[in-house]
N, CA and C atoms as a LAMMPS dump frame, in Angstrom:
ITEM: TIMESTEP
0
ITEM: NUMBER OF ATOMS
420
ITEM: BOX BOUNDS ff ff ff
-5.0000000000000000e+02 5.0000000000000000e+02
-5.0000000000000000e+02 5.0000000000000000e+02
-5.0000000000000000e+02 5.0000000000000000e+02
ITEM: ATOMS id mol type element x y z
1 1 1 N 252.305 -462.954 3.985
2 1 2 C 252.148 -463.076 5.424
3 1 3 C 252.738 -464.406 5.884
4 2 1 N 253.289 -464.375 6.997
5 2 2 C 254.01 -465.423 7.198
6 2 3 C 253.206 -466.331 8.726
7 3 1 N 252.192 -467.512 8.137
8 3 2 C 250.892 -467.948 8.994
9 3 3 C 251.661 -468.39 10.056
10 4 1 N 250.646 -468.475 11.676
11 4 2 C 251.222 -468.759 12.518
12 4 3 C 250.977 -470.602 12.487
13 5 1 N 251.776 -471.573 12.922
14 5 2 C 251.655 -472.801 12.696
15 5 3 C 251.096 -473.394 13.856
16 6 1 N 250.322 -474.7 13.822
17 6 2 C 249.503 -475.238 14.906
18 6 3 C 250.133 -475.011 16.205
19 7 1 N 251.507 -475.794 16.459
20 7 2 C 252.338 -475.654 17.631
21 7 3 C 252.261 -474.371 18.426
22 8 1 N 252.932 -473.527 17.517
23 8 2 C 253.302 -472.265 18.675
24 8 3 C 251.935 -471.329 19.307
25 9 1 N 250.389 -471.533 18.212
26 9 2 C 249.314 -471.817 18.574
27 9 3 C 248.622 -472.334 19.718
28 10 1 N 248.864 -473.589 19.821
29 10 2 C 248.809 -474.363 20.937
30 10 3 C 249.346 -473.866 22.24
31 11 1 N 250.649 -474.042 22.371
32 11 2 C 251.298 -473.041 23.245
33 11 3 C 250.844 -471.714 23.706
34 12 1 N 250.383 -470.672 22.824
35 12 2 C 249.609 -469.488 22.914
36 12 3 C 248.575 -469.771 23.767
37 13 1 N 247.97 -470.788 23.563
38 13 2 C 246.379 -471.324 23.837
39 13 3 C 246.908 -471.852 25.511
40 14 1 N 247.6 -472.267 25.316
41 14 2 C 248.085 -472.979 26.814
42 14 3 C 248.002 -471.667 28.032
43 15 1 N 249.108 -471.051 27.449
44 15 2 C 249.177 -469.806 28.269
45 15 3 C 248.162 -469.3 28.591
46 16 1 N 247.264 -468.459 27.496
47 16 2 C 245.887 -467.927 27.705
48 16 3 C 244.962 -468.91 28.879
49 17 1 N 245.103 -470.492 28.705
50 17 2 C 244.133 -470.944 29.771
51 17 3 C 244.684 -471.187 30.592
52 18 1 N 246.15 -470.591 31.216
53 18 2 C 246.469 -470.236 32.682
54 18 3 C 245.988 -469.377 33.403
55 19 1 N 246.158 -468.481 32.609
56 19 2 C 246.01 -466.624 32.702
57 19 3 C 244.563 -466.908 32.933
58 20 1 N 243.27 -467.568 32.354
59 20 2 C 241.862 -467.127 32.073
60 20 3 C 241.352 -467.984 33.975
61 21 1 N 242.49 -469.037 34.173
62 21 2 C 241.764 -469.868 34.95
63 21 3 C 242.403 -469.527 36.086
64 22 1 N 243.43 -468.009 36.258
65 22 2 C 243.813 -467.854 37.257
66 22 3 C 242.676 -466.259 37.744
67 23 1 N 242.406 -466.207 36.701
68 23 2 C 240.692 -464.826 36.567
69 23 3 C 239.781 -465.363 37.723
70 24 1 N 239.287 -467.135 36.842
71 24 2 C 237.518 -467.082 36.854
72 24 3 C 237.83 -467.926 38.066
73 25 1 N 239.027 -468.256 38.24
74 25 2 C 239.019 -469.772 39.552
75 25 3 C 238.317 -469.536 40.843
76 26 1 N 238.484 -467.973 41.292
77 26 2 C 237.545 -467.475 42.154
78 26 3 C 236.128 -467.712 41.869
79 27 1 N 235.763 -467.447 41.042
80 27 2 C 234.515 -467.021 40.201
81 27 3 C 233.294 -468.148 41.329
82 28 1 N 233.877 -469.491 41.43
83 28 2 C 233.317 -470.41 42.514
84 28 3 C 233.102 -470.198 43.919
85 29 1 N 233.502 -469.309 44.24
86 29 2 C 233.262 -468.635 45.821
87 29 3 C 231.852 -467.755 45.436
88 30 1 N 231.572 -467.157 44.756
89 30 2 C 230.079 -466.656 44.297
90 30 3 C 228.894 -467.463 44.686
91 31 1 N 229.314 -468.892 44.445
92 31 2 C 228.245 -469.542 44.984
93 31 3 C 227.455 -469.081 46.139
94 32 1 N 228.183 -468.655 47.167
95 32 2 C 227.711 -468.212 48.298
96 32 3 C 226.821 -466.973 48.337
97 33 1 N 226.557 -466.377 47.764
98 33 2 C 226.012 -465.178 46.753
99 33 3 C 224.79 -465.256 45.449
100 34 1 N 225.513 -465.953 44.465
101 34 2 C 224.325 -466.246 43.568
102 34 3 C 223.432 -467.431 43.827
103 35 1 N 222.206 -467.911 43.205
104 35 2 C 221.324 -469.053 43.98
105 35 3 C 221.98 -470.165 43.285
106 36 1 N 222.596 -470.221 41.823
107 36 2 C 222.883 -471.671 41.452
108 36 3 C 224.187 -471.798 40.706
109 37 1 N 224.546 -472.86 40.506
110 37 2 C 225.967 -472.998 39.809
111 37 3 C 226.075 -473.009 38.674
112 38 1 N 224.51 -472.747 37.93
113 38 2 C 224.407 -472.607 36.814
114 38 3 C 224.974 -471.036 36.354
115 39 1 N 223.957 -470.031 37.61
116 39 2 C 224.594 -468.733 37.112
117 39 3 C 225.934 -468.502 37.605
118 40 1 N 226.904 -469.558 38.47
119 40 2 C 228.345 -469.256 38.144
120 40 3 C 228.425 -469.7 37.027
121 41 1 N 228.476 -470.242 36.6
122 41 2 C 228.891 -470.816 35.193
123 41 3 C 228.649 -469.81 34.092
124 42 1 N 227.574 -469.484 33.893
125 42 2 C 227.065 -468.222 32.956
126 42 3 C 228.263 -467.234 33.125
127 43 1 N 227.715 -466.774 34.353
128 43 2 C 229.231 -465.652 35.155
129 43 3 C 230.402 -465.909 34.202
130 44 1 N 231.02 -466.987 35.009
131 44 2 C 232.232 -467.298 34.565
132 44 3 C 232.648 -467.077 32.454
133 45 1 N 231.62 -467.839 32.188
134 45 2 C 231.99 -468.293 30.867
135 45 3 C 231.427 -466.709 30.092
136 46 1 N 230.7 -465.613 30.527
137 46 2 C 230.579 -464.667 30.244
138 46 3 C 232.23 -463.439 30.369
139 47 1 N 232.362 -463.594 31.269
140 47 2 C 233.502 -463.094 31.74
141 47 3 C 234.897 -463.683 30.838
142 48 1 N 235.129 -465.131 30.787
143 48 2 C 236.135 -465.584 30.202
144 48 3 C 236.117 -464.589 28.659
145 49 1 N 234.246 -464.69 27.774
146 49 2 C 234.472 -464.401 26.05
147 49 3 C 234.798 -462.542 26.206
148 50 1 N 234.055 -462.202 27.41
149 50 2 C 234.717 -460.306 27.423
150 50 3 C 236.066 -460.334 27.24
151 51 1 N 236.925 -460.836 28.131
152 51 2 C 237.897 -460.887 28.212
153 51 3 C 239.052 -460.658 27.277
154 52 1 N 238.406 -462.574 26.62
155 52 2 C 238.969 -462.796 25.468
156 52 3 C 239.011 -461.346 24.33
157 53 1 N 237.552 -461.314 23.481
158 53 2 C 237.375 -460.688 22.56
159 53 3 C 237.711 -459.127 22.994
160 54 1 N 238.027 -458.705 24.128
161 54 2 C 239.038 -457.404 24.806
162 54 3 C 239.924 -457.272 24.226
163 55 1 N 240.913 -458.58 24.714
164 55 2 C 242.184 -458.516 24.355
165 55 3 C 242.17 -458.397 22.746
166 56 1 N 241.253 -459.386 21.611
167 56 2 C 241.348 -459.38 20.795
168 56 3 C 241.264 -457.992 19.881
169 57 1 N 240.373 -457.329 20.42
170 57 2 C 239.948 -455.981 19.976
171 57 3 C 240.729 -455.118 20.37
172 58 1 N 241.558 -455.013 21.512
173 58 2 C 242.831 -453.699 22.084
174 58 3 C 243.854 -454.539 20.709
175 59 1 N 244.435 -455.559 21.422
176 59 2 C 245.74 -456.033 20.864
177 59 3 C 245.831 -456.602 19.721
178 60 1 N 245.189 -456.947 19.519
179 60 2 C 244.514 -457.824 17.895
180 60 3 C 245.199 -459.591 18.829
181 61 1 N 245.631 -459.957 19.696
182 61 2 C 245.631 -460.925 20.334
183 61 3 C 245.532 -461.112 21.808
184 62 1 N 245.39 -462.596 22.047
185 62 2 C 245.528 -462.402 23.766
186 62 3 C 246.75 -462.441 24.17
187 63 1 N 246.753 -462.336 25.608
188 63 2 C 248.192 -462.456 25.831
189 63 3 C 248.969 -463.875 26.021
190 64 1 N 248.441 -464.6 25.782
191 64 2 C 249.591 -465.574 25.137
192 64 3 C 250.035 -465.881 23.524
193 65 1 N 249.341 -465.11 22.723
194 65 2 C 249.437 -464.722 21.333
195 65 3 C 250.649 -463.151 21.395
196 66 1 N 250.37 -462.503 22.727
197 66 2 C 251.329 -461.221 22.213
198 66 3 C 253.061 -461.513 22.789
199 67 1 N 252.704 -462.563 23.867
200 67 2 C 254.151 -462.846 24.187
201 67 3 C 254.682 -463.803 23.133
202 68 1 N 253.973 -464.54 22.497
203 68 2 C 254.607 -465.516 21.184
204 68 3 C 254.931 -464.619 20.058
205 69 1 N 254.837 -463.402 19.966
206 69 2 C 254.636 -462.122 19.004
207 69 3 C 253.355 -463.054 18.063
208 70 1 N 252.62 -462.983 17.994
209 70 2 C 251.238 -463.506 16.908
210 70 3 C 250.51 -462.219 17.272
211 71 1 N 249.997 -462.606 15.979
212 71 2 C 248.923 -461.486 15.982
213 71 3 C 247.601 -461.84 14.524
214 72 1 N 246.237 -461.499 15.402
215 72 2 C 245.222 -461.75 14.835
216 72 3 C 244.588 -460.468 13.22
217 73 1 N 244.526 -460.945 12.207
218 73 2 C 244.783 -460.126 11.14
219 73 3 C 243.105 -460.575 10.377
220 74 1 N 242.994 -459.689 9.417
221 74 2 C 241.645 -460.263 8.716
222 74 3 C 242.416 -460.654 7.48
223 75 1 N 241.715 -461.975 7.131
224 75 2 C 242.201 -463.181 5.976
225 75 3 C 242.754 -462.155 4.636
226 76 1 N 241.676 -461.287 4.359
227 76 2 C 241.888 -460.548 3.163
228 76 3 C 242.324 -459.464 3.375
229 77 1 N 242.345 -458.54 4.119
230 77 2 C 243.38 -457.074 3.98
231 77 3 C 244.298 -457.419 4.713
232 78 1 N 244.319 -458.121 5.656
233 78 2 C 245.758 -458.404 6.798
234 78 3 C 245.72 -457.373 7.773
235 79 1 N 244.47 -456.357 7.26
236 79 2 C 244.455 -455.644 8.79
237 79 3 C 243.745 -456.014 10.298
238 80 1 N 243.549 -454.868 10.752
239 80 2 C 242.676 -455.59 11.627
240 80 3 C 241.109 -455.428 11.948
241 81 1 N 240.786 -457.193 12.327
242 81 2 C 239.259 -457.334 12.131
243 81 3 C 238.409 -456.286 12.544
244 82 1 N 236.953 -456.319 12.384
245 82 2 C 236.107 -455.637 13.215
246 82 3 C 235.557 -456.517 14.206
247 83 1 N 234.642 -456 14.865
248 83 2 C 234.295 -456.565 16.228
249 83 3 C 233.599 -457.716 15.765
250 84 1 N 232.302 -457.524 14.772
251 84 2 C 231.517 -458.721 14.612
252 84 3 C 232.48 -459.886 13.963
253 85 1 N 233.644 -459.739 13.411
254 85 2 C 234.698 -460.829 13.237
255 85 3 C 235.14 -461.274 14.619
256 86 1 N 235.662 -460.511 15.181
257 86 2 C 236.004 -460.831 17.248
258 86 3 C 234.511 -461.793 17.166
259 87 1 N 233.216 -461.457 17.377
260 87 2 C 232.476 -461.513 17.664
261 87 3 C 232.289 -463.658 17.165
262 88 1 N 232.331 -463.648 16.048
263 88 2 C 232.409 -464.589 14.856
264 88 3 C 233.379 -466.194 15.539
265 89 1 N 234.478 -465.102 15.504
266 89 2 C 235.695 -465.828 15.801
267 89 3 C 235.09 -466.777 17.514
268 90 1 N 235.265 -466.029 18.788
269 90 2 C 235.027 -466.447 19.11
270 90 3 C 233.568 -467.575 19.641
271 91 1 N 232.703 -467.515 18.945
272 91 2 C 231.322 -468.635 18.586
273 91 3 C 232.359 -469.43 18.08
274 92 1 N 233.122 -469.182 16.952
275 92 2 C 233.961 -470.214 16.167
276 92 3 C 234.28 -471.63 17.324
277 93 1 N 235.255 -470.85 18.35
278 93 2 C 235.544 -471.241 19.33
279 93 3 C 234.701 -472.736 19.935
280 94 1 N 233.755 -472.14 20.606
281 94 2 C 232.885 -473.316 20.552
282 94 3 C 232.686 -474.483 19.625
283 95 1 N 232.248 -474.023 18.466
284 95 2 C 232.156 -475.159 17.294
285 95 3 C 233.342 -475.784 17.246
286 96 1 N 234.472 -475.105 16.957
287 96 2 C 235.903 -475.989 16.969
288 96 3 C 236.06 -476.774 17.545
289 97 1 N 235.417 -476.649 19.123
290 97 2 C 235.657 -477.567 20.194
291 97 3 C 234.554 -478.701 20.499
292 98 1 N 233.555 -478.839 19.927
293 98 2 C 232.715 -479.54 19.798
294 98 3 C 233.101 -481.353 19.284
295 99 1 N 233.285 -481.059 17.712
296 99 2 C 233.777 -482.438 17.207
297 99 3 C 235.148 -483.098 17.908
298 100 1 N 235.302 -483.107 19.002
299 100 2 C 236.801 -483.37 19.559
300 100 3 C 237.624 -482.334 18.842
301 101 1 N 237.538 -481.638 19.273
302 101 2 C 238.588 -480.487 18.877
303 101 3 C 239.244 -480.015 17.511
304 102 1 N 238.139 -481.147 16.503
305 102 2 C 238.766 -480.825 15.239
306 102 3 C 238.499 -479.29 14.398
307 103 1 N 238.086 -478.476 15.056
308 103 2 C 238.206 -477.226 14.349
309 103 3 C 239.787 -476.941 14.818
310 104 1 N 240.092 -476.951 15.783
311 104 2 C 241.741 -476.386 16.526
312 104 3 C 242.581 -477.097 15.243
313 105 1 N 242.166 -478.266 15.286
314 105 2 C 243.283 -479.373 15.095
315 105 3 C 243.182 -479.097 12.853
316 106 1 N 242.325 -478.447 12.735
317 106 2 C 242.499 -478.092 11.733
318 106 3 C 243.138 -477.698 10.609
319 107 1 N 244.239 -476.432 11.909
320 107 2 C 245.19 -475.756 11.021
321 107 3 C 246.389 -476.11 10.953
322 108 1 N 246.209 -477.588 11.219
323 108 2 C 247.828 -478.857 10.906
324 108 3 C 247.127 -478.895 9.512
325 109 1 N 246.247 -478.939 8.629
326 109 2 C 246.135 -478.93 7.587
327 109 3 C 245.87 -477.842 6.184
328 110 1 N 245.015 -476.494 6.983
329 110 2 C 244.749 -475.551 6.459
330 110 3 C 245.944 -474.843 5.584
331 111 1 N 246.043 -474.842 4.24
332 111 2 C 247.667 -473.813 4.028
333 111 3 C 247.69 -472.83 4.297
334 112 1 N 246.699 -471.863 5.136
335 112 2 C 246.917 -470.898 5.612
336 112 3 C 247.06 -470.922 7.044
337 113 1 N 247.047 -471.91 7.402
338 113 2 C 247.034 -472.263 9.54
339 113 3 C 245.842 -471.875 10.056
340 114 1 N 244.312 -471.772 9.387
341 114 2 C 243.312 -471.52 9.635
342 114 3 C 242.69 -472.418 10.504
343 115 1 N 242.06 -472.446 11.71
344 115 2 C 240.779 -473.313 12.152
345 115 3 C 239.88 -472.769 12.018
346 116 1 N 238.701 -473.476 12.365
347 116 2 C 237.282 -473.161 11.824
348 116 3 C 237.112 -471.988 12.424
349 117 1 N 237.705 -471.563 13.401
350 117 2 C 237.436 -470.538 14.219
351 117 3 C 237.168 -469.536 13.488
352 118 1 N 238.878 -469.164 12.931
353 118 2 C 239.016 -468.507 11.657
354 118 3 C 238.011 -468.073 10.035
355 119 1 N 238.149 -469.655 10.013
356 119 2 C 237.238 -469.525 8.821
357 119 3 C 236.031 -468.552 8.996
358 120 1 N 235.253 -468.859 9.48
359 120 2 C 234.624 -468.162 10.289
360 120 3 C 234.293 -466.831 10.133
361 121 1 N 235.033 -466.839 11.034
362 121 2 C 235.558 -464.901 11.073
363 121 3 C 236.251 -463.948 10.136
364 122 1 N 236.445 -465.162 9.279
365 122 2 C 237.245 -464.491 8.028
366 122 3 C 238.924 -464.026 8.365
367 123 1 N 239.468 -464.688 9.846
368 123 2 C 240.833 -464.16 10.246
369 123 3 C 241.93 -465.318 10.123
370 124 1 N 243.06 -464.627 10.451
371 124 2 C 244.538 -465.374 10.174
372 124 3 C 245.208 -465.255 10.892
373 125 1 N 245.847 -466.01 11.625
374 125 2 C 247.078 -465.928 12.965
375 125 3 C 248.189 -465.933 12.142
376 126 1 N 248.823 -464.6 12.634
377 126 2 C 250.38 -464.303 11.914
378 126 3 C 251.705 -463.916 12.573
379 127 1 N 252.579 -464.301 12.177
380 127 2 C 253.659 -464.072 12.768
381 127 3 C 253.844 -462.271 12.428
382 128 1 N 254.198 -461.175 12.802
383 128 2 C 254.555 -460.157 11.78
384 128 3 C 255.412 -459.412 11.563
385 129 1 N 255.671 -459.138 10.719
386 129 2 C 257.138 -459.403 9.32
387 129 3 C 258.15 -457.993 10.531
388 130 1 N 258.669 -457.916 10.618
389 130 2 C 259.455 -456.731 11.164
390 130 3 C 260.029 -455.761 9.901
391 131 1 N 259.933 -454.83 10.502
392 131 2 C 259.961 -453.541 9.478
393 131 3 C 261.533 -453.544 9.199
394 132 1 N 262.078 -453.568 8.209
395 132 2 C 263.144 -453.046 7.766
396 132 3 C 263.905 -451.581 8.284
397 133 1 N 265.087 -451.572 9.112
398 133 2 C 265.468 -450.05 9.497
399 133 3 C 266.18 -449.816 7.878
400 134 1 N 265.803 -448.528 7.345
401 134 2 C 266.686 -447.678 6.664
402 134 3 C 268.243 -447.926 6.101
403 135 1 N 268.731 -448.509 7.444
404 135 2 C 270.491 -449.432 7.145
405 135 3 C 270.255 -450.412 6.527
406 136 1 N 269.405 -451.718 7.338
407 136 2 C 269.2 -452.693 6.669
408 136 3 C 268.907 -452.659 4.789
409 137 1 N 267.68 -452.098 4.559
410 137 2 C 267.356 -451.782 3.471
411 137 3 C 268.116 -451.038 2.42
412 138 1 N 269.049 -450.397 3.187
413 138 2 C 269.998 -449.737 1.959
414 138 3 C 271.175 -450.685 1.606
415 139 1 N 271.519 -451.684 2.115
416 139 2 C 272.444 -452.975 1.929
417 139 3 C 271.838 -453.681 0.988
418 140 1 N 270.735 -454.026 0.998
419 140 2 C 270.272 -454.764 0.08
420 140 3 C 270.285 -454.062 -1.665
């Protein structure tokens, strides 16, 4: 498998918190509606992990992982996770982001490009391999 590397990661991650904060940015006009800003917040940050673990579960990534072509795989078969891994992964999330971000910042070291997220969940961000056409393969 050929791991996805911190950078183009990052980037992925960038995108996704355009896309998530062009969702919930409304989400603050509720105020007028719910009694506190606590339950926007709940709201919001409820809404952001559906979202997320959606995309993760349709696409095996979000969409700034599917326009980078990445894709979310389980560590040991390379297929794809089950939900309580989705599930895993993103809690991961949180913890990663806790110590100053050193779960993210992780997979500048991991040899598999793992953050804790990952670990975790038992998953692997991958680039993936393109299938050989029939021509190609008969050259070789």
């Amino acid at each position: 498998m050929a791991y996805a590397g911190f950078w183009v990661r990052t980037a992925a991650s960038l995108i996704d918190s355009v896309l998530l904060l062009l969702v919930t940015a409304p989400l603050p006009l509720l105020l007028f509606i719910l009694p506190s800003e606590t339950a926007v917040l709940i709201l919001s940050t409820a809404i952001s992990a559906l979202l997320v673990i959606f995309f993760w579960r349709w696409k095996q990534g979000t969409p700034g992982k599917l326009m980078l072509r990445l894709r979310i795989v389980d560590a040991d078969s390379g297929g794809e996770p089950c939900l309580r891994q989705w599930c895993l992964r993103y809690i991961g999330y949180v913890l990663s982001s806790l110590p100053l971000l050193l779960g993210f910042f992780w997979v500048l070291w991991d040899p598999r490009g793992q953050g804790w997220h990952d670990k975790l969940a038992g998953t692997v961000v991958i680039h993936p391999t393109r299938r050989e056409s029939p021509i190609t393969a008969s050259r070789t």
